[in-house]
C-alpha positions as CSV (number, residue, x, y, z in Angstrom):
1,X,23.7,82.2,-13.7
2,X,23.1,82.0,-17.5
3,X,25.1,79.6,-19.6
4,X,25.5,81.3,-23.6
5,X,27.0,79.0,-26.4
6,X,27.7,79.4,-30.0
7,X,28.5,77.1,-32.6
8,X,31.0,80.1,-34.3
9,X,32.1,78.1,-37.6
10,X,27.7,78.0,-38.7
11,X,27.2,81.5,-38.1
12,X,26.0,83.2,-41.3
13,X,26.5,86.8,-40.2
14,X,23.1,88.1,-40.0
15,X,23.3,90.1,-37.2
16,X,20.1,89.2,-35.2
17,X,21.9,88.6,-32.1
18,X,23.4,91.7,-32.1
19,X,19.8,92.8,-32.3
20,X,18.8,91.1,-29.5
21,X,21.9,92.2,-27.6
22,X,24.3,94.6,-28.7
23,X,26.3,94.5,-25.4
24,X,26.5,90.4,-25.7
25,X,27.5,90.1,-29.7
26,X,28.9,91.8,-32.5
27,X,29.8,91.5,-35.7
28,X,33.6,90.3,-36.7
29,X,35.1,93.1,-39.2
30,X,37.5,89.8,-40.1
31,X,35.2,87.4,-41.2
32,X,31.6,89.2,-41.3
33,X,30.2,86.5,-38.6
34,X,28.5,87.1,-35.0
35,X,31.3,86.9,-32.2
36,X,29.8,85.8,-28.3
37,X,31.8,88.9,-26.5
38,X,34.0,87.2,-23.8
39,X,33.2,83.8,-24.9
40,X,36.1,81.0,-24.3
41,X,36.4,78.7,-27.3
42,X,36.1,74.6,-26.6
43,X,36.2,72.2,-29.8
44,X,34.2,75.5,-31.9
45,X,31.9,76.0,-29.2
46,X,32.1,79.2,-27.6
47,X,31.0,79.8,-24.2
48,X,30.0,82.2,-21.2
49,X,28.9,82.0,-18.1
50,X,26.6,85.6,-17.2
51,X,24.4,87.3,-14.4
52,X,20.6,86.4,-14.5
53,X,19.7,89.7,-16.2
54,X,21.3,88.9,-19.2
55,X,18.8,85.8,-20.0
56,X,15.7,87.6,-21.8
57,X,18.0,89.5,-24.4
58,X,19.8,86.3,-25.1
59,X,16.6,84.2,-25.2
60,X,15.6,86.6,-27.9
61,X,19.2,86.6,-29.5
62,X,18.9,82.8,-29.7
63,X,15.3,82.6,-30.6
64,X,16.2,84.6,-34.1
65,X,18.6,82.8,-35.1
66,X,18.0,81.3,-38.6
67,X,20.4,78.7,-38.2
68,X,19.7,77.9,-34.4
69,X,23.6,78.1,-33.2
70,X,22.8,79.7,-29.9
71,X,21.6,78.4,-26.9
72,X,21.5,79.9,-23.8
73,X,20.7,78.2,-20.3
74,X,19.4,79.2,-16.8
75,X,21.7,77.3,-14.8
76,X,20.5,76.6,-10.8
């Protein structure tokens, strides 16, 4: 299992995650920034729990980040 967070409230909207993984993220017509698709929300951190083949993409996703709010996990 892969653990995917986001710190929401920094997100600047640039769309590299949605890049990285367009099934994962997209943008918020609302308020312009990156939304984790079927993330639960806990104190502004949202969070997932996904299969093992999701991991590269989101590595990617949270390796172009240019404010670092994403990290993603390999959980054992």
């Amino acid at each position: 299992m892969v653990r995917i967070t986001q710190l929401r409230a920094k997100c600047i909207g640039c769309n590299a995650c949605v890049e990285a993984d367009k099934y994962r993220w997209r943008i918020s017509k609302k308020d312009g920034k990156c939304t984790l698709i079927g993330g639960k929300e806990k104190k502004g951190w949202y969070s997932i729990l996904v299969d093992d083949h999701e991991l590269e993409a989101n590595l990617i996703a949270s390796k172009h980040c240019p404010v670092n709010i994403i990290k993603v996990e390999q959980l054992t």
